[in-house]
MIDOSE-1310 file (N, C-alpha, C; in nm, 2 decimals, decimal comma, always signed):
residues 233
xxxx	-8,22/-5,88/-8,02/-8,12/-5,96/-7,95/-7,99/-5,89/-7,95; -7,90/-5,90/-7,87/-7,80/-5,82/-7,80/-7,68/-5,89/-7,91; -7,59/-5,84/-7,95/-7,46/-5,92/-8,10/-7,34/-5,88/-7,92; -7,34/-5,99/-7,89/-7,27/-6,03/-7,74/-7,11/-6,01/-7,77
xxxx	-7,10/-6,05/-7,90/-6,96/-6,04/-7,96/-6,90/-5,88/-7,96; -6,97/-5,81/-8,06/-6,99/-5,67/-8,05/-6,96/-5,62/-7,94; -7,06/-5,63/-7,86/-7,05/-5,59/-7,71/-6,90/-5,61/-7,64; -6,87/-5,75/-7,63/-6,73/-5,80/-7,57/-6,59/-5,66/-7,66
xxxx	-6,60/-5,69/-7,80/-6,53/-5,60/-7,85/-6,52/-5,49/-7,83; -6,61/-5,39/-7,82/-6,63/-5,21/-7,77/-6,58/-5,23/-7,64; -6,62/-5,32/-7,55/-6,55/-5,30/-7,37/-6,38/-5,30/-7,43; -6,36/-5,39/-7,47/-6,24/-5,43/-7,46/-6,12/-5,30/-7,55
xxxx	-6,20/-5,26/-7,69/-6,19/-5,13/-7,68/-6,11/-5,01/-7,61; -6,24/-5,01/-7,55/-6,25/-4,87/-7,46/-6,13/-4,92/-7,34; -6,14/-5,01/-7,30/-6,07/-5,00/-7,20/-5,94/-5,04/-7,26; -5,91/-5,03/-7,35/-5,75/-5,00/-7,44/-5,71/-4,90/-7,42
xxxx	-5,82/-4,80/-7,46/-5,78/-4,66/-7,50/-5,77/-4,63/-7,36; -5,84/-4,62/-7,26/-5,84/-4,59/-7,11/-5,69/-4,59/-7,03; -5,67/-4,74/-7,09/-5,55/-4,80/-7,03/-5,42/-4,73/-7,12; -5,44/-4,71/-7,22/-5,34/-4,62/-7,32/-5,32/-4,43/-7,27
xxxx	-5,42/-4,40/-7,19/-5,38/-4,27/-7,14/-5,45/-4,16/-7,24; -5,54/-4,24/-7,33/-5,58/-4,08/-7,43/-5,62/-3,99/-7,38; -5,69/-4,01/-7,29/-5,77/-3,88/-7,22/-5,70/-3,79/-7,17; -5,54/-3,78/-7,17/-5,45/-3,75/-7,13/-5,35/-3,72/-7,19
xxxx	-5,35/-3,74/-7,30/-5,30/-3,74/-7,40/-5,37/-3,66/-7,54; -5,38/-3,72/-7,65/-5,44/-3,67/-7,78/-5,58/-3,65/-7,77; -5,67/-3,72/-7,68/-5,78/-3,63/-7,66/-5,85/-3,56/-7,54; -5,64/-3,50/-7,48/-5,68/-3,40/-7,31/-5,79/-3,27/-7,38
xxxx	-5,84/-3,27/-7,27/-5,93/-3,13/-7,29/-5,86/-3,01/-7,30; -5,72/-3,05/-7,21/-5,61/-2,92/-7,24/-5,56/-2,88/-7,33; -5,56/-2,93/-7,48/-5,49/-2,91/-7,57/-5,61/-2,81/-7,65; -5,54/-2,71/-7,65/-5,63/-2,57/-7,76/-5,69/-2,63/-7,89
xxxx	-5,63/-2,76/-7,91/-5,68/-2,82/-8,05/-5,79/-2,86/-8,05; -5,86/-2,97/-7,93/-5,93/-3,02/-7,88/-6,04/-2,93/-7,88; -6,01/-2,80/-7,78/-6,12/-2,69/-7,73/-6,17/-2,67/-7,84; -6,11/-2,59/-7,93/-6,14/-2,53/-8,02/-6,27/-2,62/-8,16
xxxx	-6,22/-2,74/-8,12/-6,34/-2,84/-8,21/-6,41/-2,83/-8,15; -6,44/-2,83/-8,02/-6,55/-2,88/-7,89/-6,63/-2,72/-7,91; -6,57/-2,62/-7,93/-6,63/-2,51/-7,88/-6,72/-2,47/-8,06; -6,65/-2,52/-8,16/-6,72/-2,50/-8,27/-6,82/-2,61/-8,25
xxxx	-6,84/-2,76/-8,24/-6,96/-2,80/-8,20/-7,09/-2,78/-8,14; -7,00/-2,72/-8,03/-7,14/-2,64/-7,93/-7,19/-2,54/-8,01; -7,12/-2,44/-8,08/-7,20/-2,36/-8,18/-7,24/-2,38/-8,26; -7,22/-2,47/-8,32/-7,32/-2,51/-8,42/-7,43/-2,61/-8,41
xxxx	-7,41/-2,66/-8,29/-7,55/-2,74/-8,25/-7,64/-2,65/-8,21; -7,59/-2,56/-8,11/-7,72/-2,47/-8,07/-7,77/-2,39/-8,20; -7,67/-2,37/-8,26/-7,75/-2,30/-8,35/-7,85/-2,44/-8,47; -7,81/-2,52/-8,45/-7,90/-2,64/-8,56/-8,04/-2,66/-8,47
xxxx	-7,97/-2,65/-8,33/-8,12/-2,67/-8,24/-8,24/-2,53/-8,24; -8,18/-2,45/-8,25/-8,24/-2,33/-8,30/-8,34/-2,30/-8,39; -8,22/-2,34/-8,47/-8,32/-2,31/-8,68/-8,42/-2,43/-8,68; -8,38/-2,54/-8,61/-8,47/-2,66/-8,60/-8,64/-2,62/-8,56
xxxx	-8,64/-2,55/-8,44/-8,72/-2,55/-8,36/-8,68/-2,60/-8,20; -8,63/-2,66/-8,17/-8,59/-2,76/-8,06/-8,54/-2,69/-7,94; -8,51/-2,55/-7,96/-8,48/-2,48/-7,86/-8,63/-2,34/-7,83; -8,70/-2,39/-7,69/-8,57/-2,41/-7,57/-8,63/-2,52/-7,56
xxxx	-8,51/-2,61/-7,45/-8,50/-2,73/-7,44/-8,60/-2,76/-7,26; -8,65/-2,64/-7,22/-8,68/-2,66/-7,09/-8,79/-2,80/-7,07; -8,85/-2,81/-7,19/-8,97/-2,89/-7,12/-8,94/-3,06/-7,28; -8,85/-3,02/-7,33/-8,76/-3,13/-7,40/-8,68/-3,27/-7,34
xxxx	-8,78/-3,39/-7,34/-8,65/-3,50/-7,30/-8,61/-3,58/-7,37; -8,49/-3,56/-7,31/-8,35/-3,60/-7,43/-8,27/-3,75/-7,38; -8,26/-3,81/-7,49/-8,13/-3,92/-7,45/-8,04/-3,95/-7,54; -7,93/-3,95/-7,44/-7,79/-3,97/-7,52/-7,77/-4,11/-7,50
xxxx	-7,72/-4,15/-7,60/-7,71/-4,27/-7,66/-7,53/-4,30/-7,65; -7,49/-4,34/-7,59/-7,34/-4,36/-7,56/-7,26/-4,20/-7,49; -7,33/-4,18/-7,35/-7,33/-4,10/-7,32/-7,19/-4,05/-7,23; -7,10/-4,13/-7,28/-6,96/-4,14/-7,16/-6,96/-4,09/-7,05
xxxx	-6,90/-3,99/-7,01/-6,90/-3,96/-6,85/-7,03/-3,78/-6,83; -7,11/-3,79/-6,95/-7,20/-3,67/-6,90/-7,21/-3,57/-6,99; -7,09/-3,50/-7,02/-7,01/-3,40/-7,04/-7,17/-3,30/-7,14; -7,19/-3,43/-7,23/-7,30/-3,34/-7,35/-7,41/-3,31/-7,31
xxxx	-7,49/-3,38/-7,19/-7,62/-3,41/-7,17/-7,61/-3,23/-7,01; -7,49/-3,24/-6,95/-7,47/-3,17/-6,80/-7,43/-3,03/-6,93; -7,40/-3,02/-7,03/-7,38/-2,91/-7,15/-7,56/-2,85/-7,20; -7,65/-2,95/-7,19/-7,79/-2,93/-7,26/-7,90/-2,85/-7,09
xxxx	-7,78/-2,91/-6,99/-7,91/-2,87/-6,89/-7,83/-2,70/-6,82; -7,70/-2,63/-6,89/-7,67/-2,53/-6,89/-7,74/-2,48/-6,99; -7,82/-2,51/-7,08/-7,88/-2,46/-7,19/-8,02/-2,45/-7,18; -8,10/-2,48/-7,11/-8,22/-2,50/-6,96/-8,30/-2,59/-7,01
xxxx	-8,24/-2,67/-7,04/-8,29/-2,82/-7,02/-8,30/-2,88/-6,86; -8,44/-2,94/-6,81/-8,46/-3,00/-6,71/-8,36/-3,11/-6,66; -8,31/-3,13/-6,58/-8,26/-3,23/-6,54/-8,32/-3,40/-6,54; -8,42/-3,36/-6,49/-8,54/-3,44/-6,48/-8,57/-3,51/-6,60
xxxx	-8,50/-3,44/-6,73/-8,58/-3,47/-6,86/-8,47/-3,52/-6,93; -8,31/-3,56/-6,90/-8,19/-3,60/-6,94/-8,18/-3,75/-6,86; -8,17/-3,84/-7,01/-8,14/-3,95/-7,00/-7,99/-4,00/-7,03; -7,85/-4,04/-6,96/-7,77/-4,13/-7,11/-7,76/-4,31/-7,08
xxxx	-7,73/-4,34/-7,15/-7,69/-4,44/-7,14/-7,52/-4,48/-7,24; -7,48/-4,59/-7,15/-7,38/-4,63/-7,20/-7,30/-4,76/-7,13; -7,23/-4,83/-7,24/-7,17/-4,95/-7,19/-7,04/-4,95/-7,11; -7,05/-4,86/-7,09/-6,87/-4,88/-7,00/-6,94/-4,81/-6,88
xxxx	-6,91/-4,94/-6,79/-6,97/-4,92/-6,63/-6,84/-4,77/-6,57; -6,71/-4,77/-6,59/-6,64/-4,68/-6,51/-6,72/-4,51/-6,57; -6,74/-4,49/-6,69/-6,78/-4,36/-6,76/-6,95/-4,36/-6,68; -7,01/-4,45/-6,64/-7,15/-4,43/-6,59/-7,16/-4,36/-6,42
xxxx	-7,06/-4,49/-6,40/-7,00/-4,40/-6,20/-7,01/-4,26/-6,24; -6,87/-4,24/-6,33/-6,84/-4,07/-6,38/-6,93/-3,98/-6,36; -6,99/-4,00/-6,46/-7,10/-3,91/-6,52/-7,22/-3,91/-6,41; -7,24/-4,04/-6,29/-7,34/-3,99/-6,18/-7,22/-3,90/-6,08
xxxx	-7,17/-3,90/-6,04/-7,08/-3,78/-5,97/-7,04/-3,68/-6,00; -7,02/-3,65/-6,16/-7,06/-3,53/-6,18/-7,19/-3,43/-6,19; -7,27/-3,54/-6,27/-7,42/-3,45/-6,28/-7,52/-3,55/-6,20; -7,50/-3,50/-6,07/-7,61/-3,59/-6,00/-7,77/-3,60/-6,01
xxxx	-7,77/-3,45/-6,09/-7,95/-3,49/-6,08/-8,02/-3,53/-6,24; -7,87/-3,58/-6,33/-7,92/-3,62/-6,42/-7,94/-3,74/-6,44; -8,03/-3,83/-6,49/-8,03/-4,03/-6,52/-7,94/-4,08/-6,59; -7,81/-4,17/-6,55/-7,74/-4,21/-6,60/-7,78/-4,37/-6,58
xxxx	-7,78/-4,42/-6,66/-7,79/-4,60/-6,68/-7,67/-4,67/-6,76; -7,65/-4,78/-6,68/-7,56/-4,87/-6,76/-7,66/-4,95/-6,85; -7,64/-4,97/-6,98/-7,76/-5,05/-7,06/-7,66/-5,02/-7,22; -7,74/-5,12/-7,28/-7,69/-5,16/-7,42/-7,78/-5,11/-7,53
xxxx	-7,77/-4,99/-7,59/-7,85/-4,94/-7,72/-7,89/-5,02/-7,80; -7,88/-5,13/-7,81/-8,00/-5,23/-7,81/-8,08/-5,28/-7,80; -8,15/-5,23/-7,66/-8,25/-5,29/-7,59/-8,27/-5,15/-7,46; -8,30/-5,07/-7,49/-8,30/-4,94/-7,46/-8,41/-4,92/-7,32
xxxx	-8,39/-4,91/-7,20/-8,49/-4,95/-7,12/-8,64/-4,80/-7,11; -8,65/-4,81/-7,22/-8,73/-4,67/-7,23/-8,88/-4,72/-7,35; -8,98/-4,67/-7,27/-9,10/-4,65/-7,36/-9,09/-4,57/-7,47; -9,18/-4,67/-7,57/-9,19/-4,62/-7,73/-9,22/-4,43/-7,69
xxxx	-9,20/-4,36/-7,84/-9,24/-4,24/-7,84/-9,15/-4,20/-7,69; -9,11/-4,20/-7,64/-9,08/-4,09/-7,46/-8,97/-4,00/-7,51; -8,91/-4,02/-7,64/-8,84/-3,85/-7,63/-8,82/-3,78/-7,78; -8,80/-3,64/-7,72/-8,78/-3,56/-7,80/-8,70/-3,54/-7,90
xxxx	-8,57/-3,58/-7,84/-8,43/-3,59/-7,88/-8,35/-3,67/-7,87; -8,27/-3,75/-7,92/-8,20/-3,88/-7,89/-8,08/-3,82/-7,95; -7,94/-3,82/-7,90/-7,85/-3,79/-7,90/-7,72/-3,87/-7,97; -7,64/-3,88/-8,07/-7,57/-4,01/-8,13/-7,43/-3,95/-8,15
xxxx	-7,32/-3,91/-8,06/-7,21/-3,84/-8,08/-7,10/-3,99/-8,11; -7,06/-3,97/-8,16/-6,90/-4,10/-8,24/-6,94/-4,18/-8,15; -7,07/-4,26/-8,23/-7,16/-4,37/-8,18/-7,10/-4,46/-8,26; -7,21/-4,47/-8,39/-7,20/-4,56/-8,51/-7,10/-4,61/-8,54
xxxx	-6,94/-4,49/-8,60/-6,82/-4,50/-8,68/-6,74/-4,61/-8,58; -6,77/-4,62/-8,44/-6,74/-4,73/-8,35/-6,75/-4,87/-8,34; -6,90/-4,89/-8,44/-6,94/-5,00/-8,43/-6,92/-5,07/-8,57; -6,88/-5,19/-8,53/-6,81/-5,25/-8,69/-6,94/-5,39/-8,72
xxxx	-7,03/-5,41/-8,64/-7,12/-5,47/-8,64/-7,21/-5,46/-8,70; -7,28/-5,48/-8,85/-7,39/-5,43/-8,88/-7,51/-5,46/-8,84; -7,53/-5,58/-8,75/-7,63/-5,60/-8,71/-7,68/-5,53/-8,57; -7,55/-5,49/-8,48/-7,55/-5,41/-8,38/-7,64/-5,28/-8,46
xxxx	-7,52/-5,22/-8,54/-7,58/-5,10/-8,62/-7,76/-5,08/-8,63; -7,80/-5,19/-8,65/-7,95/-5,19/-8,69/-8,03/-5,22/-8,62; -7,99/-5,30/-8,49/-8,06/-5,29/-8,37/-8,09/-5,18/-8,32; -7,98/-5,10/-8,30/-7,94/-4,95/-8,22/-8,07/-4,86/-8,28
xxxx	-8,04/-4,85/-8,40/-8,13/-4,78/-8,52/-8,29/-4,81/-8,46; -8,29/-4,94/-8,47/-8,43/-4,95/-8,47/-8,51/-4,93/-8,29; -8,40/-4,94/-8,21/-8,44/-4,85/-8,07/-8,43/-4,71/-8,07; -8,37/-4,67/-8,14/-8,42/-4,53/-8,13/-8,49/-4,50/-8,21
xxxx	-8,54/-4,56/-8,30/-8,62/-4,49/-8,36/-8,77/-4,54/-8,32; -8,76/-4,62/-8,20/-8,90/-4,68/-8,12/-8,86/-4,55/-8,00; -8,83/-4,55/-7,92/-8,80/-4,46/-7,83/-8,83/-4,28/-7,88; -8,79/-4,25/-7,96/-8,80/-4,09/-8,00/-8,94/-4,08/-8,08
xxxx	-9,01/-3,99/-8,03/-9,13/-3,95/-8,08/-9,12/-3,88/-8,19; -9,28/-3,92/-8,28/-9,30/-3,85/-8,45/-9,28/-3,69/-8,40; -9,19/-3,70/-8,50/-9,15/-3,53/-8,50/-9,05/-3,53/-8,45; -8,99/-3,57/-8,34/-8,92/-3,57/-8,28/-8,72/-3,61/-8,39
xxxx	-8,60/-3,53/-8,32/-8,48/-3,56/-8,40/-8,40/-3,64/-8,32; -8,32/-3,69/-8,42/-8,15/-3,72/-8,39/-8,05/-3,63/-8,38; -7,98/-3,65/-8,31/-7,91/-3,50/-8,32/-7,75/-3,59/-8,37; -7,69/-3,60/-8,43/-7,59/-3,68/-8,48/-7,44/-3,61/-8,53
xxxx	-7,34/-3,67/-8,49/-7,19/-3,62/-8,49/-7,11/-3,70/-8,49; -7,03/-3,75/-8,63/-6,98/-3,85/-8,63/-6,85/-3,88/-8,78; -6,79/-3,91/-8,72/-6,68/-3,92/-8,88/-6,76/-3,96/-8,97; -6,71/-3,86/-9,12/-6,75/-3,88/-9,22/-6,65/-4,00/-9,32
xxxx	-6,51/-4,01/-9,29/-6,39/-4,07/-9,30/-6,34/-4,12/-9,22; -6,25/-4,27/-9,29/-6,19/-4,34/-9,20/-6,09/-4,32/-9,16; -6,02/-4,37/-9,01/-5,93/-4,29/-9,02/-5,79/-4,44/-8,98; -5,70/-4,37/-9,04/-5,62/-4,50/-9,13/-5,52/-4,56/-9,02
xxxx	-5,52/-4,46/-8,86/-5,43/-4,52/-8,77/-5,53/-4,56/-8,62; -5,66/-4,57/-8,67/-5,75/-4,65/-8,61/-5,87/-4,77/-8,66; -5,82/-4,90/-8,64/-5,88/-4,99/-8,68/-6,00/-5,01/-8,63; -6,00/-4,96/-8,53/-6,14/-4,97/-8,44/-6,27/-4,88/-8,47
xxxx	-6,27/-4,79/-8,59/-6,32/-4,72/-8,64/-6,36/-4,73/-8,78; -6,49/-4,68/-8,81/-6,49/-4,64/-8,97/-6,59/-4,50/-8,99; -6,55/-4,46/-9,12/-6,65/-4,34/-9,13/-6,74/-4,37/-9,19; -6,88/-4,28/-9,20/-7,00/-4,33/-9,22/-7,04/-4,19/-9,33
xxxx	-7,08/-4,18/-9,41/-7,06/-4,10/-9,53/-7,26/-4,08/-9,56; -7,31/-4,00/-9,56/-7,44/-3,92/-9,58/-7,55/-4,03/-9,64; -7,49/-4,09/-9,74/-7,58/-4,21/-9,81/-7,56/-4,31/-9,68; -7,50/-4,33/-9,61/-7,49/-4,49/-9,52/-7,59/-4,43/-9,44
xxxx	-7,60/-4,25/-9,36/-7,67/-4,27/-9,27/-7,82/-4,27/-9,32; -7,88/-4,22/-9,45/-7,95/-4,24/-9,47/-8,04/-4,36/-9,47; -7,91/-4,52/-9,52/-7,94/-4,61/-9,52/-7,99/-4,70/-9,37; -7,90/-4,62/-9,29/-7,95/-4,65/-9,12/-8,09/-4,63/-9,08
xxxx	-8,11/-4,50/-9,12/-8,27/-4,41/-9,15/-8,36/-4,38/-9,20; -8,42/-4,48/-9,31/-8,50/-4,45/-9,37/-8,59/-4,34/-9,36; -8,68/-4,29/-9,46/-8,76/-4,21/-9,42/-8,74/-4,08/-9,32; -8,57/-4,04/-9,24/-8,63/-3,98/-9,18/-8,54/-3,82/-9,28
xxxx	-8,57/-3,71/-9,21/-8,55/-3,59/-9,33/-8,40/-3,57/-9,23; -8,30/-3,54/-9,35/-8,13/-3,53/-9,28/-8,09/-3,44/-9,35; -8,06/-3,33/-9,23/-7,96/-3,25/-9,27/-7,85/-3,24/-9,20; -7,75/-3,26/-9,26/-7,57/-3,30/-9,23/-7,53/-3,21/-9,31
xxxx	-7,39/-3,11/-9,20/-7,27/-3,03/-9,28/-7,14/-3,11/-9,25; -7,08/-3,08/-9,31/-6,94/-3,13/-9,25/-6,85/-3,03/-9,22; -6,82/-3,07/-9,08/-6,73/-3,00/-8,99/-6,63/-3,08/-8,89; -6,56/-2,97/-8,83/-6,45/-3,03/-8,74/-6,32/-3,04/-8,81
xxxx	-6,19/-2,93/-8,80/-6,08/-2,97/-8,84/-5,99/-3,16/-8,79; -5,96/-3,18/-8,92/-5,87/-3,28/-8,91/-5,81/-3,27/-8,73; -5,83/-3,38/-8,68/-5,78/-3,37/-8,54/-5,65/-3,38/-8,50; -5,59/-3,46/-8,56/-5,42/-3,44/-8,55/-5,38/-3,33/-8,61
xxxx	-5,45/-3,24/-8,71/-5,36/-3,11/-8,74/-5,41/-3,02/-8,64; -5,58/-3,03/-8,62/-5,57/-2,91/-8,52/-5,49/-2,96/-8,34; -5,44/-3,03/-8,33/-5,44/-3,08/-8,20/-5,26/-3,04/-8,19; -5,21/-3,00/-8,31/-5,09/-2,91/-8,32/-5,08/-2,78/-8,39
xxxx	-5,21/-2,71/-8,38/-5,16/-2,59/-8,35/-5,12/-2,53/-8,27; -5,10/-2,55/-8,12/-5,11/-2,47/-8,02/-5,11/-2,31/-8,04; -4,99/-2,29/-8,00/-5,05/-2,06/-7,97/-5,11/-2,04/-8,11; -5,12/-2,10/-8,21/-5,16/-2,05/-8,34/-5,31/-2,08/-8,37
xxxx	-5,38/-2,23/-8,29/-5,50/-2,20/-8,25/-5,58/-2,13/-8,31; -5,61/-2,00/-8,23/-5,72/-1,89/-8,25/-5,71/-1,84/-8,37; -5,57/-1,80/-8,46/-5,57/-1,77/-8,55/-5,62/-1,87/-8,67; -5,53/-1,96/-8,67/-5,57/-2,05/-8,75/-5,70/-2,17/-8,81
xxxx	-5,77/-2,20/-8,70/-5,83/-2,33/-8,66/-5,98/-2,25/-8,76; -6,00/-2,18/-8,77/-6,11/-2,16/-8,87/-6,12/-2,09/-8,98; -5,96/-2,02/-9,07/-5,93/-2,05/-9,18/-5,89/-2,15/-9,24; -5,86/-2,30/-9,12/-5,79/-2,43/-9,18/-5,91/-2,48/-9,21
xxxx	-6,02/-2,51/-9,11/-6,14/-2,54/-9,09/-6,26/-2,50/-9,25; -6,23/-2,42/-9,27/-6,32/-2,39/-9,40/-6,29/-2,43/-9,49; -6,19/-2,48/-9,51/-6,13/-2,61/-9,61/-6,16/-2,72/-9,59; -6,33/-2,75/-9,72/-6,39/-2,82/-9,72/-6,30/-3,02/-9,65
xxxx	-6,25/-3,04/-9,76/-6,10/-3,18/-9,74/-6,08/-3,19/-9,61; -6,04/-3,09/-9,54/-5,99/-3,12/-9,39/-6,09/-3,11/-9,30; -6,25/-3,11/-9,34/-6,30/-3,12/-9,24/-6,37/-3,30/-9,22; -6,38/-3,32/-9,07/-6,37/-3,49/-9,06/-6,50/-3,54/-8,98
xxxx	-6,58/-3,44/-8,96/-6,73/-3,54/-8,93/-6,88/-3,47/-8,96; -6,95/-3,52/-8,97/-7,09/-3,50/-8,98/-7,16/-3,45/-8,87; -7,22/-3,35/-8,89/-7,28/-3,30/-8,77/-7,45/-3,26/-8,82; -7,56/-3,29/-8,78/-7,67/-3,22/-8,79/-7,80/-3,32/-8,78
xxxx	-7,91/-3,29/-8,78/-8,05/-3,35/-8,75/-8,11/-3,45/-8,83; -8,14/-3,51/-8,78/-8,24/-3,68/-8,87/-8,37/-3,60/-8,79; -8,51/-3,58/-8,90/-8,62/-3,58/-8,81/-8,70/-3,70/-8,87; -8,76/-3,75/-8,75/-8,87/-3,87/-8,79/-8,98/-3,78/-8,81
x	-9,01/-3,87/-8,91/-9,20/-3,81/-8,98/-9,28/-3,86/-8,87
C-alpha cells in the first residue's frame, strides 16, 4: 500500500527545490564542481559494472528507480545498452515529460516505487541514485525495498549511490550508513566504497578543479556517498 503522506511530501519537496532554482544554481551542470563528481561516478560505476560482470549491458534490462529527467539510464544506452531494455520511473510528472523528450526511445513511466508496474524477476539491474537518503518514511523505505527486490532477477544487482551522512543544511534528507543498507537488504551480498567530494567544497573550486578535486577526494572524511552493488542470491 502506497504511505500517501510520503508521497504528498517528496512532490512538494521537489517542487521546492525546482521552484528555488537549484538546477541553476548549486547543482548547475556548469559548475566544474558538479562535473568533476559526475565524471568520477561514471568511472567508477563502469568500472564496478565491469569487475561485476554486468558489462556489456547490450542484452541487460535495467530500471531506474527515481529516474528524474533520463540523464543515467540515456548514459547506460551510450554504453550499449538496448534502448528497448531501459526502464525509469519516477514521481514528479514534469522530470517524466523531460526525460521522454530527451531519450525518446527509452520507457519513461510516471509510477510510485511502490507498486512498480513490472513483472517479478524482469530485470537485471535496478538502479537507486539519492533515492533512499530522500525518504524519511520507513515504511515507504520497505515497500520500495521489497519491489525491487520482486522485480530484479536472482543474480541479478542494485546498483546504488547515495549519502552516507547527513547533511545538516537539508532537512529533507538523511544519510544511510552500510549497516542501514544492509538492513533494507537482507541477504543480499554489498559491496560499497565511499566516494564523491564534499559537494559544497568541491562546487568551489572552480579553475582549481582539475588540480585539486582528487587529492581532496582521497581524503577518506570528505568523501559523502556510497556507491556500489547489492547482488540478490
Amino acid at each position: 500500500m502506497e504511505t500517501r503522506a510520503e508521497v504528498d511530501r517528496l512532490r512538494e519537496v521537489y517542487q521546492h527545490y525546482a521552484a528555488s532554482g537549484f538546477g541553476n544554481s548549486k547543482w548547475s551542470s556548469a559548475n566544474r564542481g558538479n562535473q568533476a563528481i559526475q565524471r568520477e561516478r561514471q568511472l567508477k560505476t563502469r568500472e564496478l559494472l565491469e569487475r561485476s560482470g554486468f558489462l556489456p549491458l547490450a542484452d541487460r534490462r535495467i530500471l531506474d528507480v527515481g529516474c528524474g529527467t533520463g540523464e543515467q539510464l540515456g548514459l547506460f544506452a551510450d554504453w550499449g545498452a538496448k534502448p528497448a531494455n531501459l526502464f525509469g520511473v519516477d514521481l514528479i510528472p514534469a522530470r517524466i515529460r523531460t526525460a521522454k523528450l530527451n531519450f525518446p526511445r527509452i520507457t519513461f513511466q510516471l509510477a510510485n516505487a511502490e507498486s512498480l508496474p513490472f513483472r517479478d524477476g524482469f530485470f537485471d539491474l535496478v538502479v537507486a541514485f539519492t533515492v533512499f537518503t530522500s525518504i524519511l518514511s520507513r515504511q515507504m523505505s520497505v515497500n520500495i525495498c521489497s519491489e525491487i527486490n520482486r522485480v530484479l532477477a536472482p543474480g541479478g544487482g542494485l546498483l546504488w549511490y547515495d549519502f552516507r551522512m547527513n547533511n545538516p543544511f537539508n532537512k529533507h534528507v538523511r544519510g544511510l550508513s552500510r549497516a542501514h543498507i544492509h538492513r533494507l537488504f537482507p541477504g543480499y551480498r554489498m559491496s560499497l566504497e565511499a566516494v564523491s567530494l564534499l559537494p559544497p567544497l568541491a562546487r568551489r573550486l572552480g579553475a582549481c578543479t582539475d588540480r585539486l578535486y582528487n587529492p581532496l577526494e582521497s581524503l577518506p572524511f570528505l568523501r559523502t556517498h556510497l556507491l556500489g552493488l547489492l547482488t540478490k542470491a
